[in-house]
NUDONU-896707 format. One record per residue (C-alpha): x, y, z; residue in three letters. Coordinates in nm, 3 decimals, always signed. Example, Ala and Ser with C-alpha at 12.3 -4.5 7.8 and 13.67 -1.06 7.14 Angstrom:
<pt xx="+1.230" yy="-0.450" zz="+0.780" code="ALA"/>
<pt xx="+1.367" yy="-0.106" zz="+0.714" code="SER"/>
This chain:
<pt xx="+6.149" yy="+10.574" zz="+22.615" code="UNK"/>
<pt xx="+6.456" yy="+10.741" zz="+22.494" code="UNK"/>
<pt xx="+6.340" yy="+10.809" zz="+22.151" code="UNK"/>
<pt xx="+6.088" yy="+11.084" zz="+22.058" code="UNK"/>
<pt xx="+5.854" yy="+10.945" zz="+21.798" code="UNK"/>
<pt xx="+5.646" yy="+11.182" zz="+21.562" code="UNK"/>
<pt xx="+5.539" yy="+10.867" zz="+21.319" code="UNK"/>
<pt xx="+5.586" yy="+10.544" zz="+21.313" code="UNK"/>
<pt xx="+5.664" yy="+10.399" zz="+20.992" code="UNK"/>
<pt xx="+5.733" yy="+10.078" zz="+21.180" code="UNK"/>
<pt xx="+5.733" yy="+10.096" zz="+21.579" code="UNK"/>
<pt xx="+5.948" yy="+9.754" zz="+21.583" code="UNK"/>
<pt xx="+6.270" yy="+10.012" zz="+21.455" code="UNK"/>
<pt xx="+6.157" yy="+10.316" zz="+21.703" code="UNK"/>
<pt xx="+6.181" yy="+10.036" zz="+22.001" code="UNK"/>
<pt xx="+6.459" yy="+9.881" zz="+21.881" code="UNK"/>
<pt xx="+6.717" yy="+10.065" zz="+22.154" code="UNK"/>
<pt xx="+6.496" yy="+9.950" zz="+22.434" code="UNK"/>
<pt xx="+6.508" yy="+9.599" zz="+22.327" code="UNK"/>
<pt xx="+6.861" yy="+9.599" zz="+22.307" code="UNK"/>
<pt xx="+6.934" yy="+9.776" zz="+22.638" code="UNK"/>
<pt xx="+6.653" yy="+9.524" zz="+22.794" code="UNK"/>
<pt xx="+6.862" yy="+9.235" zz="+22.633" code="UNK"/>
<pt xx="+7.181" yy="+9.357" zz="+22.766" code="UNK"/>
<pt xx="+7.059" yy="+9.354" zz="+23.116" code="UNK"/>
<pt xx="+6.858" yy="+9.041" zz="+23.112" code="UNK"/>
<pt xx="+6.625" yy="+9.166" zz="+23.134" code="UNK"/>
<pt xx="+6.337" yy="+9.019" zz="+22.959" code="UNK"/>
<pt xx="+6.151" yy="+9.295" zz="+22.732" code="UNK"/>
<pt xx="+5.805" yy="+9.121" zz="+22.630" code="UNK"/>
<pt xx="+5.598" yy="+9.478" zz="+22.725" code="UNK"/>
<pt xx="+5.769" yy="+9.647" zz="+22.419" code="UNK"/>
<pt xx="+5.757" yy="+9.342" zz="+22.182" code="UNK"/>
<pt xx="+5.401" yy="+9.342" zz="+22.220" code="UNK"/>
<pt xx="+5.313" yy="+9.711" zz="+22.254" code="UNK"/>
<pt xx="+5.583" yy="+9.703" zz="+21.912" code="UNK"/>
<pt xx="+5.390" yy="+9.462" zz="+21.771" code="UNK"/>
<pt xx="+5.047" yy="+9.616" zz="+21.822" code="UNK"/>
<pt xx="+5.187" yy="+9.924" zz="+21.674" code="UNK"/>
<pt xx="+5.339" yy="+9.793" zz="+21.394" code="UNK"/>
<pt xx="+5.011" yy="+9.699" zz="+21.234" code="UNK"/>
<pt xx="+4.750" yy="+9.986" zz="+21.247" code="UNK"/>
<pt xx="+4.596" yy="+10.234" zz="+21.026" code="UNK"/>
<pt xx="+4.485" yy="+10.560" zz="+21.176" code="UNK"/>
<pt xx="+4.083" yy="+10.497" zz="+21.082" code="UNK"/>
<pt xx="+3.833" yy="+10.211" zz="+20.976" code="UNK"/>
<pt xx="+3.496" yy="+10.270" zz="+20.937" code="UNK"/>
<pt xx="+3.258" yy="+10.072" zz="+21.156" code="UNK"/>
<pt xx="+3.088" yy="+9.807" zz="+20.953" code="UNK"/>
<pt xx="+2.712" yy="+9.754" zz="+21.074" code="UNK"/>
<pt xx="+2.656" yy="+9.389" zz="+21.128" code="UNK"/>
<pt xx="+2.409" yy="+9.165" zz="+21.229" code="UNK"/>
<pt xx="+2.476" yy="+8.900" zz="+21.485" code="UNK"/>
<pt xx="+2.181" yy="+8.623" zz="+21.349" code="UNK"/>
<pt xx="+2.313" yy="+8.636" zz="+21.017" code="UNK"/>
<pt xx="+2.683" yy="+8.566" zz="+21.163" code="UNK"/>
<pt xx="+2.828" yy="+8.295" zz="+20.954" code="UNK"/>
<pt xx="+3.192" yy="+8.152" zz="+21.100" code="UNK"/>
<pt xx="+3.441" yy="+7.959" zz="+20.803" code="UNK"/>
<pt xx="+3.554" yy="+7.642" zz="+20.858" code="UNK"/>
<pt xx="+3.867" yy="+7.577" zz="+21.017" code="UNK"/>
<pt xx="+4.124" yy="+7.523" zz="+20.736" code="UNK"/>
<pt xx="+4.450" yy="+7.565" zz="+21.011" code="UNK"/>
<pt xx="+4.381" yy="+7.465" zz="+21.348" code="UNK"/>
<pt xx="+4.664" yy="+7.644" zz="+21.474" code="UNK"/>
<pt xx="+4.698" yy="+7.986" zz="+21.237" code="UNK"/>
<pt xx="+4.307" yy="+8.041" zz="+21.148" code="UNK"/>
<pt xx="+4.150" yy="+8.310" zz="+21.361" code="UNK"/>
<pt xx="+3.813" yy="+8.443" zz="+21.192" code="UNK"/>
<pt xx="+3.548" yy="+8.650" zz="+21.324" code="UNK"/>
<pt xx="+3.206" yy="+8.638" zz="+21.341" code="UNK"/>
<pt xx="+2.963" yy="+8.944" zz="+21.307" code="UNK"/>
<pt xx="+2.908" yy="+9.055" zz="+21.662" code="UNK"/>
<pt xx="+3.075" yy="+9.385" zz="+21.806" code="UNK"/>
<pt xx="+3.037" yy="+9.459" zz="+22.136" code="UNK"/>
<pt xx="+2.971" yy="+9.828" zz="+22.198" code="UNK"/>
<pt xx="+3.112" yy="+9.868" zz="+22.486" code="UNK"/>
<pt xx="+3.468" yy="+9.728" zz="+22.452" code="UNK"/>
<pt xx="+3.412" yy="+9.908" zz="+22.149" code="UNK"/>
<pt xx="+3.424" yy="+10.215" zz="+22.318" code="UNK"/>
<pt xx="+3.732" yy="+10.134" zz="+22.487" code="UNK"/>
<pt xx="+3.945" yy="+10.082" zz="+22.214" code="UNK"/>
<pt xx="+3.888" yy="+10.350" zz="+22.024" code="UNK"/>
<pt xx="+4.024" yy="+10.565" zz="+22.297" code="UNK"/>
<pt xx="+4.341" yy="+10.460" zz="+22.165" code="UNK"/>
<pt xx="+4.268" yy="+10.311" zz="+21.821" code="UNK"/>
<pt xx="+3.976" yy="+10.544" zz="+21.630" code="UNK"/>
<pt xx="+3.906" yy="+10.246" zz="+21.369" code="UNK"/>
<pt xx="+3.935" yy="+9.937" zz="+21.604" code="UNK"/>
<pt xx="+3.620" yy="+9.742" zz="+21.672" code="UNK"/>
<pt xx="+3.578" yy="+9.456" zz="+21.920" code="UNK"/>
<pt xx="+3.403" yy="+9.163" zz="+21.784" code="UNK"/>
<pt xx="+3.299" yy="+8.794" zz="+21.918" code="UNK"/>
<pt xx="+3.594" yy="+8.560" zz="+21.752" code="UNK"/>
<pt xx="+3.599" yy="+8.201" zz="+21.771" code="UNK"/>
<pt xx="+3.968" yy="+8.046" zz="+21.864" code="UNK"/>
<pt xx="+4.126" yy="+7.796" zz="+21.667" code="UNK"/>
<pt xx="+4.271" yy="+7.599" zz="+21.964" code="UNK"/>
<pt xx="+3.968" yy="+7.577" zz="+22.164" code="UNK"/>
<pt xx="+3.621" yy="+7.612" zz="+21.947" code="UNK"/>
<pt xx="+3.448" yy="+7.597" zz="+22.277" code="UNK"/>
<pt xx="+3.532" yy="+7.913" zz="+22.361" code="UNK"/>
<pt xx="+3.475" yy="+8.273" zz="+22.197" code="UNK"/>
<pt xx="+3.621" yy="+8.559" zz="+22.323" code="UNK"/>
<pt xx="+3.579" yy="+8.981" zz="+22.225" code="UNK"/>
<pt xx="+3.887" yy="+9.080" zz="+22.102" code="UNK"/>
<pt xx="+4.027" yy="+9.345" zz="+21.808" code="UNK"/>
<pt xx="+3.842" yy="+9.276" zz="+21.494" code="UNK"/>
<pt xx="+4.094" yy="+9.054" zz="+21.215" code="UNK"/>
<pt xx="+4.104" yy="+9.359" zz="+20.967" code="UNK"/>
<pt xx="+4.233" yy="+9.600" zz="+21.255" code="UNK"/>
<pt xx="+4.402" yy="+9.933" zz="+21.156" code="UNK"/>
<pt xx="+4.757" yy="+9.873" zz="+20.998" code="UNK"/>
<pt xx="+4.879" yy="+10.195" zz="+20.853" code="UNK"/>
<pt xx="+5.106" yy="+10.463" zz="+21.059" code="UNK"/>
<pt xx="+4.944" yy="+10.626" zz="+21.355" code="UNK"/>
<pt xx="+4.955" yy="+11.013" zz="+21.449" code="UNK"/>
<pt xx="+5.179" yy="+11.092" zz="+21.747" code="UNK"/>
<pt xx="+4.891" yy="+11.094" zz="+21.976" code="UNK"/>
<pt xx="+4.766" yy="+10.751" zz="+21.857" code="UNK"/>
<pt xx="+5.086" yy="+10.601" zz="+21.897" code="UNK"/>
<pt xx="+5.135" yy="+10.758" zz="+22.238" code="UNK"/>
<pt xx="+4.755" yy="+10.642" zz="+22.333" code="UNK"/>
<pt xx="+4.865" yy="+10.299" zz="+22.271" code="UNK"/>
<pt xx="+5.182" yy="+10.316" zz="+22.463" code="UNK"/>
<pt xx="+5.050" yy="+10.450" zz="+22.756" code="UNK"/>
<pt xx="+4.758" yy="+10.209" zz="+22.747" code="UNK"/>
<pt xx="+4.842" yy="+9.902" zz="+22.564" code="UNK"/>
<pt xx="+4.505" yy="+9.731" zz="+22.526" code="UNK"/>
<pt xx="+4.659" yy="+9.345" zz="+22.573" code="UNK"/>
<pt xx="+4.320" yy="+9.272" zz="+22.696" code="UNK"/>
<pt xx="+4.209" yy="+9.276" zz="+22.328" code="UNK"/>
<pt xx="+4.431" yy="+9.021" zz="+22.179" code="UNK"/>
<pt xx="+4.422" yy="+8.633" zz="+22.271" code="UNK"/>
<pt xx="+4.801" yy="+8.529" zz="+22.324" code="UNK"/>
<pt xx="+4.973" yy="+8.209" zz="+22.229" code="UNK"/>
<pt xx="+5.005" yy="+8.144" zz="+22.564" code="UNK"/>
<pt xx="+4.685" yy="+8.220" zz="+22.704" code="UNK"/>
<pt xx="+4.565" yy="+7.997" zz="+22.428" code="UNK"/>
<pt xx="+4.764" yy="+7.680" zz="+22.490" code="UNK"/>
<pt xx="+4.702" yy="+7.696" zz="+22.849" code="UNK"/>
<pt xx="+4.340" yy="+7.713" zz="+22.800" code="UNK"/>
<pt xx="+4.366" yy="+7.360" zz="+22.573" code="UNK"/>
<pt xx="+4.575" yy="+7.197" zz="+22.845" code="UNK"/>
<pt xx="+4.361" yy="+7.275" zz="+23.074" code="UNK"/>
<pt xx="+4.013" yy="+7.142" zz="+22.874" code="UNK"/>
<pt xx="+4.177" yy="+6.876" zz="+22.856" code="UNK"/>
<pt xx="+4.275" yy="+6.757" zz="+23.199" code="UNK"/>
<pt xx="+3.988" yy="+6.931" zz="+23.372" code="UNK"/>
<pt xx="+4.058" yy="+6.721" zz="+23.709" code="UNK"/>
<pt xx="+4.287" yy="+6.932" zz="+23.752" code="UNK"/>
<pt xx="+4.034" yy="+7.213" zz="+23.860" code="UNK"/>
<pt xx="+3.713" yy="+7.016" zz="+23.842" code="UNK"/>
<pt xx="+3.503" yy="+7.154" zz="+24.185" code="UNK"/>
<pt xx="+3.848" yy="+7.396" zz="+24.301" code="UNK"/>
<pt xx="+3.911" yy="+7.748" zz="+24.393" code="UNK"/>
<pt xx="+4.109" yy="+7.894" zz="+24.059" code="UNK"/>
<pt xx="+4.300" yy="+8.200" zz="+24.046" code="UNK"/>
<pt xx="+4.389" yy="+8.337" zz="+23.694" code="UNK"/>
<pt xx="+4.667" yy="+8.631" zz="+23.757" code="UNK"/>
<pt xx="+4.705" yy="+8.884" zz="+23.510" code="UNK"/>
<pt xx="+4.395" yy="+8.714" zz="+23.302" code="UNK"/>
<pt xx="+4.423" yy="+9.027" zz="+23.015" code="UNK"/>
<pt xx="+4.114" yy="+8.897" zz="+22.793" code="UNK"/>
<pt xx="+4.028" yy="+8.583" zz="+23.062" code="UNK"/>
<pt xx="+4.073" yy="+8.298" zz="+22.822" code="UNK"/>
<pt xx="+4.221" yy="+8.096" zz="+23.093" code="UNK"/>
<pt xx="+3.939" yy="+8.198" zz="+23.348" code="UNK"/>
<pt xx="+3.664" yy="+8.089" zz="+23.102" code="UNK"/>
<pt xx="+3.858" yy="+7.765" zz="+23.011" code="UNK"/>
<pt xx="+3.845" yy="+7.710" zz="+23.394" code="UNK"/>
<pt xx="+3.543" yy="+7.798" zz="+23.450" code="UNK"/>
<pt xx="+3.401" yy="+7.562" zz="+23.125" code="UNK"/>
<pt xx="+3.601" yy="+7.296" zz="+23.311" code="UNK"/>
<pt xx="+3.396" yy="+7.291" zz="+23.674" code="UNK"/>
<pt xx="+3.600" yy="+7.472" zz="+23.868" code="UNK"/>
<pt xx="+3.368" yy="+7.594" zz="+24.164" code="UNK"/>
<pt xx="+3.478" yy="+7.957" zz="+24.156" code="UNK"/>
<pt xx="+3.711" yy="+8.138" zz="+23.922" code="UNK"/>
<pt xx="+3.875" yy="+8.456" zz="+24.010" code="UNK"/>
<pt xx="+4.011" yy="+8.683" zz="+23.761" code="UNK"/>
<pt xx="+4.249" yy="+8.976" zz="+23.870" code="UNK"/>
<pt xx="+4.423" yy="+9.173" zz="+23.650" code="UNK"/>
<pt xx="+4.512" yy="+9.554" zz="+23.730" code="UNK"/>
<pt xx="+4.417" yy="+9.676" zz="+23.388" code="UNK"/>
<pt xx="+4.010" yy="+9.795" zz="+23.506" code="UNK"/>
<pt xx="+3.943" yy="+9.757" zz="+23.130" code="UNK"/>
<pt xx="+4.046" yy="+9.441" zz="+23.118" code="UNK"/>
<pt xx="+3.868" yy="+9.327" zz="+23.352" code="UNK"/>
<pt xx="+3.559" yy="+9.460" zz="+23.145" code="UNK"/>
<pt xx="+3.652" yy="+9.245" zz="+22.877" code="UNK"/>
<pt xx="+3.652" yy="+8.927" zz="+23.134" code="UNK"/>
<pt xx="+3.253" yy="+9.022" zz="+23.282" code="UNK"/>
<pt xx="+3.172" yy="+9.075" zz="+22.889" code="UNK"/>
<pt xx="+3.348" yy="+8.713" zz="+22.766" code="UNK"/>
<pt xx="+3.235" yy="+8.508" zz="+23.070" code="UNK"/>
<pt xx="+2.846" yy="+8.619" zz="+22.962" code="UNK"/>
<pt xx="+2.936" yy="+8.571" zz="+22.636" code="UNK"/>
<pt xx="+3.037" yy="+8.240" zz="+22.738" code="UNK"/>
<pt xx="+2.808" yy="+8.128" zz="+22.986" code="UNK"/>
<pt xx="+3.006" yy="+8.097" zz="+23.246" code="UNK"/>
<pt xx="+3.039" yy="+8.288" zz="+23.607" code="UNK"/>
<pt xx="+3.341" yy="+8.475" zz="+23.677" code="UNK"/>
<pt xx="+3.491" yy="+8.707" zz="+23.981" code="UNK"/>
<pt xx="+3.718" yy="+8.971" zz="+23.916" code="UNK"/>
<pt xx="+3.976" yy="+9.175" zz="+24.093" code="UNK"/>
<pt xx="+4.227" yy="+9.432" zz="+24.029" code="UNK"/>
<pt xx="+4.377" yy="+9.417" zz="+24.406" code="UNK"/>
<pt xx="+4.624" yy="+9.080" zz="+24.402" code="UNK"/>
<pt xx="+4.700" yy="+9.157" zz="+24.734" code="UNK"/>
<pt xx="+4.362" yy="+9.135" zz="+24.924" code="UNK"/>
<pt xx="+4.268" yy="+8.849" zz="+24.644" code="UNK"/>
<pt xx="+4.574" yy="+8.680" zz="+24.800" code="UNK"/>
<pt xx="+4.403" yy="+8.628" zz="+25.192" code="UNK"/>
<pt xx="+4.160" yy="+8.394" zz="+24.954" code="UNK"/>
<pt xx="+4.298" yy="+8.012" zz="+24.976" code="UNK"/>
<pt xx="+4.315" yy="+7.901" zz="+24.623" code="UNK"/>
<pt xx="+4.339" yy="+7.559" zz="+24.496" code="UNK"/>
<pt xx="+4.503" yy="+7.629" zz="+24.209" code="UNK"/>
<pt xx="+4.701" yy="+7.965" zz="+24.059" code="UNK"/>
<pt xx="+4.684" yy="+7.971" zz="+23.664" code="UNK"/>
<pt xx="+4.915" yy="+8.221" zz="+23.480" code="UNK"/>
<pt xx="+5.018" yy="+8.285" zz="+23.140" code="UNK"/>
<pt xx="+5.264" yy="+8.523" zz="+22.982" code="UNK"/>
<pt xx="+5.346" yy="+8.687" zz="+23.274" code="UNK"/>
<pt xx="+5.732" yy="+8.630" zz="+23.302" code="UNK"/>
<pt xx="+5.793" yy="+8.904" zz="+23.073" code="UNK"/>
<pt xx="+5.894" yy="+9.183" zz="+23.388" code="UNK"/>
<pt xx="+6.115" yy="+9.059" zz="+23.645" code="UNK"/>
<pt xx="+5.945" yy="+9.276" zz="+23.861" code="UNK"/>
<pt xx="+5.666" yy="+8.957" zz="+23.873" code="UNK"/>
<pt xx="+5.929" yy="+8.715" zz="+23.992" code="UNK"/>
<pt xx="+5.846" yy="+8.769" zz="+24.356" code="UNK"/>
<pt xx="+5.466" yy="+8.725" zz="+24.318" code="UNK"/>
<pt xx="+5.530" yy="+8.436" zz="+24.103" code="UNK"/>
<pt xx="+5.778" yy="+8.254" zz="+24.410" code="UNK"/>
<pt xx="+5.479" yy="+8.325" zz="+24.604" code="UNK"/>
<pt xx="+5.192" yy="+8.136" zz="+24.460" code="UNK"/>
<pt xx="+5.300" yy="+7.810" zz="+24.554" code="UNK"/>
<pt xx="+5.237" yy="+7.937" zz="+24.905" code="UNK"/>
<pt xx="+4.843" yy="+8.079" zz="+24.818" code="UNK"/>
<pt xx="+4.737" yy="+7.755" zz="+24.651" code="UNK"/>
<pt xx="+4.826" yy="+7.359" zz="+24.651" code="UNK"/>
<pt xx="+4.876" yy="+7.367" zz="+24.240" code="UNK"/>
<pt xx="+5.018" yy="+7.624" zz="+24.038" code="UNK"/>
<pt xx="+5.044" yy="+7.644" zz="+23.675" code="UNK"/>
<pt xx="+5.206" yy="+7.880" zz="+23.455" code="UNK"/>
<pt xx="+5.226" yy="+7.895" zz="+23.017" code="UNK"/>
<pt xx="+5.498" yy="+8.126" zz="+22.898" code="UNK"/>
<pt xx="+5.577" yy="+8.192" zz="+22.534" code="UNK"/>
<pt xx="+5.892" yy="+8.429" zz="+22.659" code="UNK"/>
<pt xx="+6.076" yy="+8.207" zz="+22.884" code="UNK"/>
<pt xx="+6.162" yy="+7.859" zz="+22.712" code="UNK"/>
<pt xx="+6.307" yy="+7.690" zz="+23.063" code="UNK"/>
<pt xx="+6.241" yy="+7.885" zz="+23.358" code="UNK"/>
<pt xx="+6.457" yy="+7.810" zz="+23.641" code="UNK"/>
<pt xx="+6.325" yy="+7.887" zz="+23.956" code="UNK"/>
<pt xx="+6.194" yy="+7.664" zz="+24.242" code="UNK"/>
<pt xx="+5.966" yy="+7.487" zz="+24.267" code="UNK"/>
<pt xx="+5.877" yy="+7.508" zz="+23.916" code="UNK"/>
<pt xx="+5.893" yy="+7.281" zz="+23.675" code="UNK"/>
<pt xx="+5.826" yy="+7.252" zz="+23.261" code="UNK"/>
<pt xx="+5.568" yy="+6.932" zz="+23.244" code="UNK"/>
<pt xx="+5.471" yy="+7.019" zz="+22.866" code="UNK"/>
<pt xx="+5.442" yy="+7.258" zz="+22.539" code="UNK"/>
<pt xx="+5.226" yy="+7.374" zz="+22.289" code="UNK"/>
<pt xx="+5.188" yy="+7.573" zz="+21.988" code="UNK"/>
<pt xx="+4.929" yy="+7.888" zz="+21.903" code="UNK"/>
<pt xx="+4.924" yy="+8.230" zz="+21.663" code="UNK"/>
<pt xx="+4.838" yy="+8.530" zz="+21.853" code="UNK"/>
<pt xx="+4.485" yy="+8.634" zz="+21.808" code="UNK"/>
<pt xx="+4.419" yy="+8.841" zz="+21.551" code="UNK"/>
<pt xx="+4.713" yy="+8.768" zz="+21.437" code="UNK"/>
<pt xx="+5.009" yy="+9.003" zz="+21.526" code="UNK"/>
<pt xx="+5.267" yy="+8.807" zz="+21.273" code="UNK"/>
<pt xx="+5.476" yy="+8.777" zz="+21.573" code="UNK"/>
<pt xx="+5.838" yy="+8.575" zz="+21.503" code="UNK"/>
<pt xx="+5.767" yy="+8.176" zz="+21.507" code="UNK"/>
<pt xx="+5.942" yy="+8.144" zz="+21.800" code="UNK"/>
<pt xx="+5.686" yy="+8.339" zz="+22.004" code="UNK"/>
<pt xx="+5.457" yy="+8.084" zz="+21.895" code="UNK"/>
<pt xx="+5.589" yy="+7.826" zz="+22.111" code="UNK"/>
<pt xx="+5.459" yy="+7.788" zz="+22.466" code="UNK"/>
<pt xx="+5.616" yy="+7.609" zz="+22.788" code="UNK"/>
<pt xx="+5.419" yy="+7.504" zz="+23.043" code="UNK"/>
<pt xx="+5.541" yy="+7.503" zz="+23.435" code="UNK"/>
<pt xx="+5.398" yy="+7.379" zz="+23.727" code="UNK"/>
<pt xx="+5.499" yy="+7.305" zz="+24.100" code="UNK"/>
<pt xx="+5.315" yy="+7.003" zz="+24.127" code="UNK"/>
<pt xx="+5.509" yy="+6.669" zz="+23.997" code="UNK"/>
<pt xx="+5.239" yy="+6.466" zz="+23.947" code="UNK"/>
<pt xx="+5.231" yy="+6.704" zz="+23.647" code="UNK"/>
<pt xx="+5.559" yy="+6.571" zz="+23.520" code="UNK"/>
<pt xx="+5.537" yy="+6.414" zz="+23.185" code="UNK"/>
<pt xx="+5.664" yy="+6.046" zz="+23.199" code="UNK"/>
């Protein structure tokens, strides 16, 4: 990464020449804002609180947009997973401000937030466990969608790069006929099986795009993945795999490239929240079909 990092009294600072460099090329740098961000925030050990899930009691919603709280249900799997890079995380059942239909398994709201060794920080960066946060985008897509849900109502969905599979459940919820989730993270793709049971729902997953892409897909759903340029190409070919795409981006304010176009916005916090700057808090919304377009 250029830097050799033995702690991290605040990763933000030890990523701070890759930012700039990424800047200076245009090239857009969300991998190491939210690897940075993740980092930034994490003690080295919590001790694993022993909860159970009847006795679960879940506040009432005093911000609709910044509250995030958990309820008392870990799931010991994901668990697991997490604390191959994070010894005190735990992965709990968290209701989402934005859409209280859904609940997902993601980090647990008092996460680690102190330093991290050097082989805890380099755990993280080599496997950045996105799947176990609920991003703005992710999150506003999901509303827009429960709220128009003609728009996939009996279809063939796609969600690419689905990390924790809010947008696949919020499909799913919405009578899609079959949702597909591919992501090439395997664990995340763990996290999807365990929050479509968790909500009721029935959802496919893949980590191979490519053979997913001989499938015929009404609609392609993605968010927050314009952060690598290296998606561009994939992205200029969904309109060609389904008759509706749709993509939510917190990174990329006004995307210009064909046939996309922005048809709305929305706002959401990062779940748990990451304190990420306000601006990441602000989504766009593209899609290549203009009966989309606001009036």
């Amino acid at each position: 990464m250029g830097r050799k990092i033995h702690t991290v009294p605040g990763l933000s600072q030890s990523f701070g020449s890759v930012k700039r460099s990424a800047v200076a090329m245009q090239t857009p740098c969300y991998p190491f804002n939210r690897v940075a961000s993740v980092l930034d925030a994490m003690l080295e050990s919590l001790p694993v609180l022993k909860q159970v899930p009847t006795k679960a009691t879940i506040e009432q919603w005093r911000d609709p947009i910044n509250d995030c709280h958990h309820i008392a249900f870990e799931h010991p799997g994901l668990t697991k997973q997490i604390r191959r890079v994070l010894k005190g995380g735990r992965i709990t059942a968290t209701p989402l401000p934005l859409t209280p239909e859904i609940r997902l398994y993601l980090l647990n709201e008092d996460y680690p937030q102190q330093n991290l060794t050097r082989e805890e920080t380099q755990a993280l960066m080599d496997e950045p466990p996105f799947w176990s946060f609920c991003w703005s985008s992710g999150q506003v897509l999901a509303r827009w969608l429960m709220e128009r849900k003609e728009l996939v109502k009996g279809k063939h969905v796609l969600d690419f790069g689905s990390g924790s599979g809010i947008v696949a459940v919020a499909a799913a919820l919405s009578g899609a006929r079959k949702v597909l989730a591919c992501d090439i993270d395997t664990v995340s793709l763990e996290a999807v099986r365990a929050n479509a049971d968790l909500n009721h729902v029935e959802i496919e997953v893949s980590r191979d795009f490519e053979l997913s892409s001989l499938e015929r897909f009404d609609v392609i759903l993605a968010a927050d993945v314009l952060y690598d340029k290296e998606i561009f190409p994939l992205v200029k070919r969904f309109p060609d795999l389904a008759s509706d795409v749709i993509l939510a981006d917190s990174r990329v304010r006004d995307l210009t490239l064909e046939p996309y176009r922005k048809i709305d916005q929305g706002v959401a916090v990062t779940c748990p929240d990451l304190k990420e700057p306000e601006e990441y808090r602000h989504v766009s919304i593209y899609s290549t079909d203009r009966a989309h377009d606001e009036p």
